[in-house]
C-alpha positions in Angstrom: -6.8 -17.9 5.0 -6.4 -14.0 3.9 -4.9 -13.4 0.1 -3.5 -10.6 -0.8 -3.2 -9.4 -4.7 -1.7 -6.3 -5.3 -1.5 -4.6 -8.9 -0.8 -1.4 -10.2 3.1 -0.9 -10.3 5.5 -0.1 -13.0 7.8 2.0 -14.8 7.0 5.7 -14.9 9.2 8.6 -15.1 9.3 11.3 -12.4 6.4 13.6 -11.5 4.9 10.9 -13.3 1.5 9.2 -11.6 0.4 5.3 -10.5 -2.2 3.7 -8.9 -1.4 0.7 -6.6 -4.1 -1.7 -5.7 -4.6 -4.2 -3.3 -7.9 -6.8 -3.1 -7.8 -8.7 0.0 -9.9 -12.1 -0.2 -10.8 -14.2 3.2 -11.5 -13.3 6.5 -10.0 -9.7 7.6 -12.8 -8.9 9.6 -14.4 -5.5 9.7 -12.0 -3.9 11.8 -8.5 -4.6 10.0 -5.9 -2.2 9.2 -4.8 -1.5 5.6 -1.6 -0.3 4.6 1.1 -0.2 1.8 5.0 -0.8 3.0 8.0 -0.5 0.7 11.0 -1.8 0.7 14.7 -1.2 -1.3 17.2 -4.0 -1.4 19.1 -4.3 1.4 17.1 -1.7 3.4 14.4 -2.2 6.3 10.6 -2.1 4.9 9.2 0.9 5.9 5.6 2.5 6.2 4.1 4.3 3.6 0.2 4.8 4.4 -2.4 2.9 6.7 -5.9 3.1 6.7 -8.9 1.8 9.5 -11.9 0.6 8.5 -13.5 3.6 9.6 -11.2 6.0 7.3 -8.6 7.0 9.4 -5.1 7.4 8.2 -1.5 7.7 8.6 0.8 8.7 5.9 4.8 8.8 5.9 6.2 12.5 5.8 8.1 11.6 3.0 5.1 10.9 0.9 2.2 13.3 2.6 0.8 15.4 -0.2 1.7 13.0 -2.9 0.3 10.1 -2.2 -3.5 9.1 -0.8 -4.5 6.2 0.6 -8.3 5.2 0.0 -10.6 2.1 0.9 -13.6 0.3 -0.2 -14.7 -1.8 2.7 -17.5 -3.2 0.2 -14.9 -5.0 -2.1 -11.8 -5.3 1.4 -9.8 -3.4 -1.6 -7.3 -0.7 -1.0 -5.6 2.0 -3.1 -2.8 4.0 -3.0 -3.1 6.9 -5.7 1.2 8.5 -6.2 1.2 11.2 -7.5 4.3 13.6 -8.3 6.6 10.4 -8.3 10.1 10.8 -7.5 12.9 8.0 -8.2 13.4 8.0 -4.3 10.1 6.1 -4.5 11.5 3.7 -5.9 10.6 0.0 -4.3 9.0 -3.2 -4.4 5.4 -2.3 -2.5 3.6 -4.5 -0.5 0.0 -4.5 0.7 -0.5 -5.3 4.6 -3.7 -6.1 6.6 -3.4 -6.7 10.4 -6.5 -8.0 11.6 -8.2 -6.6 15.0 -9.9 -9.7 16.3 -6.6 -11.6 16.9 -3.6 -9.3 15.8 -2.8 -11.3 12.8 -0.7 -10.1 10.0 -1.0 -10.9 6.5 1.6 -9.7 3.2 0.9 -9.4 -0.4 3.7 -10.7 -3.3 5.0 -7.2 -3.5 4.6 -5.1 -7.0 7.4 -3.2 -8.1 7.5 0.6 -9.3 10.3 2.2 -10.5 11.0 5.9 -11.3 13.1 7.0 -13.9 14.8 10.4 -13.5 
């Protein structure tokens, strides 16, 4: 069984900053793919940043040079570091892991940041 906690959001204004984090507990294997989604009300959930194991990444154009995805394989924890927020950013966020050995996909609760213009 994989857990997800994710922590981090809130209320901050814009250009404001926040730092998302997501501690994954279980087995995700060493090989799993790490991401952050969001999602508005009434809109599809949509990719924000993914991260291998190994480092590699893939970050939405609407966030590249704002945001940063980083891992700690040691503690299966990820981070999402927003900078420069803007209240288009606004969304519940939700932690992801798809594991490699058999394709499973796991969701945290969500954490909610909100931007204030």
């Amino acid at each position: 069984q994989v857990q997800l906690v994710e922590s981090g959001g809130g209320l901050v204004q814009t250009g404001g900053s926040l730092r998302l984090s997501c501690a994954a507990s279980g087995s995700i294997g060493s090989s799993s793919t790490m991401g952050w989604y969001r999602q508005v009300q009434g809109h599809q959930r949509e990719l924000v940043a993914i991260i291998t194991s190994s480092g590699g990444t893939n970050v939405a154009d609407s966030v590249k040079g704002r945001f940063t995805i980083s891992r700690d394989n040691v503690k299966n924890t990820i981070y999402l570091q927003m900078n420069n927020l803007k209240p288009e950013d606004t969304a519940a966020y939700y932690c992801n892991v798809v594991r490699r050995s058999d394709r499973s996909v796991y969701w945290g609760q969500g954490t909610q940041v909100t931007v204030s213009s």
